[in-house]
Every structure is written in C-alpha cells, then in structure tokens.
N, C-alpha and C positions, 0 to 999 in steps of 0.2 A: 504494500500500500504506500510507501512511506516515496519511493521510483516512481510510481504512478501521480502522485501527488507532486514531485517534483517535475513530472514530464507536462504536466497541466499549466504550470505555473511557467516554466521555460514556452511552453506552446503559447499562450496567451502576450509573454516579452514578444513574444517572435512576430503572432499575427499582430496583435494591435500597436503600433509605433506611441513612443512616451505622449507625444504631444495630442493622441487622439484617446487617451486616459484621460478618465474621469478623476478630477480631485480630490485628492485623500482629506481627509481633517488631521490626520495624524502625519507626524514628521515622517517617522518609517511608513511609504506606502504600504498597501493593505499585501498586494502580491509578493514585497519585499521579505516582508514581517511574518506571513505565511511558510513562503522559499525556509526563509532561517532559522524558525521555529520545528520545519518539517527535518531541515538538513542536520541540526541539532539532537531532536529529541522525540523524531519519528514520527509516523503516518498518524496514528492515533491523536497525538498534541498539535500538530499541523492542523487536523481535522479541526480540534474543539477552539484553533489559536485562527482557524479562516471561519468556523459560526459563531465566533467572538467578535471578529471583525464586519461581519457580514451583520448581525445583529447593531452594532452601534456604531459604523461608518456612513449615519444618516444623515438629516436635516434636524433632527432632534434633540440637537445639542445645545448646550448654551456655554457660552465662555463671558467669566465674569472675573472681575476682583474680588479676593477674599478679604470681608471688612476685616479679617483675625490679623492676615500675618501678612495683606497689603500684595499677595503672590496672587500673578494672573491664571488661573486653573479655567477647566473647559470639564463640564458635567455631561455623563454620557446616557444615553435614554434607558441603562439599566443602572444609575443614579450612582457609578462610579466615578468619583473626581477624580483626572490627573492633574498633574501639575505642566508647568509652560512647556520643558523641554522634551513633553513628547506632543505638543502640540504642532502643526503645520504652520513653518512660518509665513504663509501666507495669511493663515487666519490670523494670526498673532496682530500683523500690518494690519489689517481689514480691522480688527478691534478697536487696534490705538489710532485711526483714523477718523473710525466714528464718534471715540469716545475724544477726540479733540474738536471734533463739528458738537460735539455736544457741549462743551465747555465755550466754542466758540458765542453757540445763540444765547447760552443763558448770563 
C-alpha cells in the first residue's frame, strides 16, 4: 500500500503542473505532507495523514490572533489550532493585509 500510495502522489506531480494546483492553506502542501508522511511511516499513516488533510484543507478555516500570547494561529474545521509556521504564507500576507485595511478605516 505504502508504493501504491507513493505512485498516486508522484502520478498527480507528474499530470497536474505546480501552477495548475489548487492552494494549500498549509505551508507543506497537502500532496507534499502526504508523499513524506507515506515515505516515512507507511501506507496506513499516509492514509489517515491524506483524510486528515482532505478533511481540513477547506474554506473553513479561520486565522486569527490569539488575545493570550499575541501569536497569529489559523483554527481548522475539526477545531485544531496550529500555530503560524505551518501556516501558508500566502495566507499569512492575505491576513496582515486585511487586518491593516482594517486599522486603516477605523
């Protein structure tokens, strides 16, 4: 499983070119994170590390500041917080952009 799982994930670099990927929320793309979880610690943890990723690589995220410790975190729709640096830093940008239009009108 663990080969088969790998040859999925190489098939998918191969047909789909970076730039016609869909965008991760998370820093390590989701195919990446899979690959090296599969290549690591086999077909099984590959498995449950791509319906982990497939479950909360959605729109249903929120990224906010923590009033506690002032650290930007992003909350995932089975209500795990990470912290920024597994965060995509594009989202990260997209945040502090908004949250300075925000500062700007009030």
């Amino acid at each position: 499983m663990k080969y088969f799982l790998l040859l999925i994930v190489r098939t998918y670099w191969f047909l789909i070119p970076k730039r016609k990927r869909r965008k991760c929320i998370f820093k390590k793309s989701c195919s990446k994170y899979v690959y090296d979880i599969t290549l690591k610690k086999g077909g099984i943890e590959g498995l449950k590390a791509l319906d982990f990723r497939i479950k909360n690589c959605r729109n249903s995220f929120e990224i906010f500041k923590n009033p506690f410790n002032e650290k930007i975190q992003m909350i995932l729709p089975n209500q795990q917080i990470i912290d920024k640096e597994h965060i995509s830093n594009d989202l990260i940008q997209n945040y502090y952009s908004k949250e300075n239009d925000i500062y700007k009108t009030t």
